[in-house]
C-alpha positions in Angstrom: 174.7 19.9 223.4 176.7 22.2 221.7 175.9 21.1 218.6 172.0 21.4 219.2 172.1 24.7 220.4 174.4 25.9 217.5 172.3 24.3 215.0 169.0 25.9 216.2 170.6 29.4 216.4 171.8 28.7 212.7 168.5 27.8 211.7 166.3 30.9 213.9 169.0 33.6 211.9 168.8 31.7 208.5 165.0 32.1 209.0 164.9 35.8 210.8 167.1 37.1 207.9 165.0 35.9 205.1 161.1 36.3 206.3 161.8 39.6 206.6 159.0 41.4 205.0 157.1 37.7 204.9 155.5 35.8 207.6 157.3 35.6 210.5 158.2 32.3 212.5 155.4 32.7 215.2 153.1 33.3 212.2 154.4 30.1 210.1 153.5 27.9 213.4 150.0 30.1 213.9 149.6 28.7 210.8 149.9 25.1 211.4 153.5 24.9 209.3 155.9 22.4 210.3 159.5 22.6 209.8 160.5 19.3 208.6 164.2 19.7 206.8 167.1 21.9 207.3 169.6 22.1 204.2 173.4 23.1 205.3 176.2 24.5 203.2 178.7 21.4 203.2 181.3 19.5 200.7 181.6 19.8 197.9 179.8 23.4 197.9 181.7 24.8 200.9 185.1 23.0 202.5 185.4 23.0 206.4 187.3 26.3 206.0 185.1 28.2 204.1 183.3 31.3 206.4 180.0 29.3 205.0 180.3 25.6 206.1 178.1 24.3 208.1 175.3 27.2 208.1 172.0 26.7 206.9 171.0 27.1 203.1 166.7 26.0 203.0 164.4 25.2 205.4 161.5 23.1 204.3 157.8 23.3 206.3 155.2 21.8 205.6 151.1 21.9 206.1 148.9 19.0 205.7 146.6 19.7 203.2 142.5 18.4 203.3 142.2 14.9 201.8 140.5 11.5 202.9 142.1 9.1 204.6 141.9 5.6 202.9 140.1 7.4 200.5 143.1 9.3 198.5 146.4 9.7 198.3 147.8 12.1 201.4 148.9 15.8 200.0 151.1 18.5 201.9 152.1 22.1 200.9 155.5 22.1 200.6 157.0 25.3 201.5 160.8 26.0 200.9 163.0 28.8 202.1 166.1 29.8 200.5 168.7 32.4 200.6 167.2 35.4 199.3 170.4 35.6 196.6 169.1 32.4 194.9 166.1 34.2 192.8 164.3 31.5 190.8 160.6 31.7 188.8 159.0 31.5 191.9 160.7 34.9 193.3 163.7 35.1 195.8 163.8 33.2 198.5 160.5 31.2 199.2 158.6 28.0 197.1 155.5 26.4 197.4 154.5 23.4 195.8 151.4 21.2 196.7 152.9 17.6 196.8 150.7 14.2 196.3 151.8 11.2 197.7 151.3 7.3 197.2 153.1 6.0 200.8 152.6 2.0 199.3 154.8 2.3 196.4 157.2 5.2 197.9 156.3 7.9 195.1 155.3 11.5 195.4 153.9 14.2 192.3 153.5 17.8 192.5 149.9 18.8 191.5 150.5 22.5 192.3 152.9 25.4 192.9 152.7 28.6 194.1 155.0 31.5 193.1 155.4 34.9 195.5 153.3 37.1 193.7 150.3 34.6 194.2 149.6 33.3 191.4 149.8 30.0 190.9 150.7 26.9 188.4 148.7 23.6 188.0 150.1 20.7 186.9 146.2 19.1 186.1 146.1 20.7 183.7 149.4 19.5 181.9 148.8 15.5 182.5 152.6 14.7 180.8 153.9 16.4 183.6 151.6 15.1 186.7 153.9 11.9 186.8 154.8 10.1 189.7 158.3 10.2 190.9 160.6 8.0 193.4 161.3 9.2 196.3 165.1 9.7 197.0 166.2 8.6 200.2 168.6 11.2 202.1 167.4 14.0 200.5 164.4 16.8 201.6 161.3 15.3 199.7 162.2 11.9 202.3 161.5 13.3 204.8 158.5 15.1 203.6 157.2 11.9 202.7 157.9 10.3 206.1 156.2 12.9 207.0 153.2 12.4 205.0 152.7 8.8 205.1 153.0 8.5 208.9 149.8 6.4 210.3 146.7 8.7 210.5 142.6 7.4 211.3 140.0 8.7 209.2 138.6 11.0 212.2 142.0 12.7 212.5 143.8 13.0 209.3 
């Protein structure tokens, strides 16, 4: 029990410390987002001594985005959280990619992506780089795709 409590308190100050100024959690779940992943500092990064092991690193949510079911291929925004000291393209701290999904042959694509200052990329538009990828297993974008290809009905996608 321990364990459960101390991993969702890691995870509520990972997120509290770096939405500050962005959405807030009661905001994120307003929104229909979904935490799916939580990425913690282990080996090789961080040994069981280091003052960093074991604390949370990204968060990934996720929001189901429109499609038809049996119709296409499922898509989810993909949003990531990081520590605001990793500054990327995107800005520090937060990703967004709009992921496709083909659940019979265990492959996923990202169509879009959105950086902080709103504007966005789109892969369309640059058809070398709309290729289909495996999923890895044990690794964020599997459980995002569980998460995707669970069974739905055309009424309630």
């Amino acid at each position: 029990m321990k364990i459960t409590i101390r991993t969702v308190l890691l995870t509520l100050t990972l997120l509290g410390s770096y939405l500050i100024g962005q959405a807030q959690i009661d905001k994120i779940d307003q929104h229909g987002w979904k935490l799916i992943f939580v990425k913690y500092k282990a080996e090789p990064d961080y040994g069981p001594d280091h003052k960093e092991y074991g604390e949370p690193s990204a968060a990934f949510f996720v929001n189901d985005y429109p499609y038809q079911v049996g119709k296409e291929y499922p898509k989810l925004l993909v949003m990531q959280l990081t520590e605001l000291r990793i500054v990327t393209s995107f800005g520090a701290g937060t990703r967004k990619y709009l992921y496709e999904f083909d659940c019979g042959r265990r492959l996923a694509r990202v169509i879009r992506w959105f950086r902080a200052n709103g504007t966005e990329g789109d892969n369309r538009t640059q058809a070398e780089k709309l290729t289909w990828t495996e999923v890895p297993p044990d690794k964020p974008l599997e459980a995002i795709f569980k998460y995707a290809c669970r069974p739905r009905t055309a009424s309630k996608p």
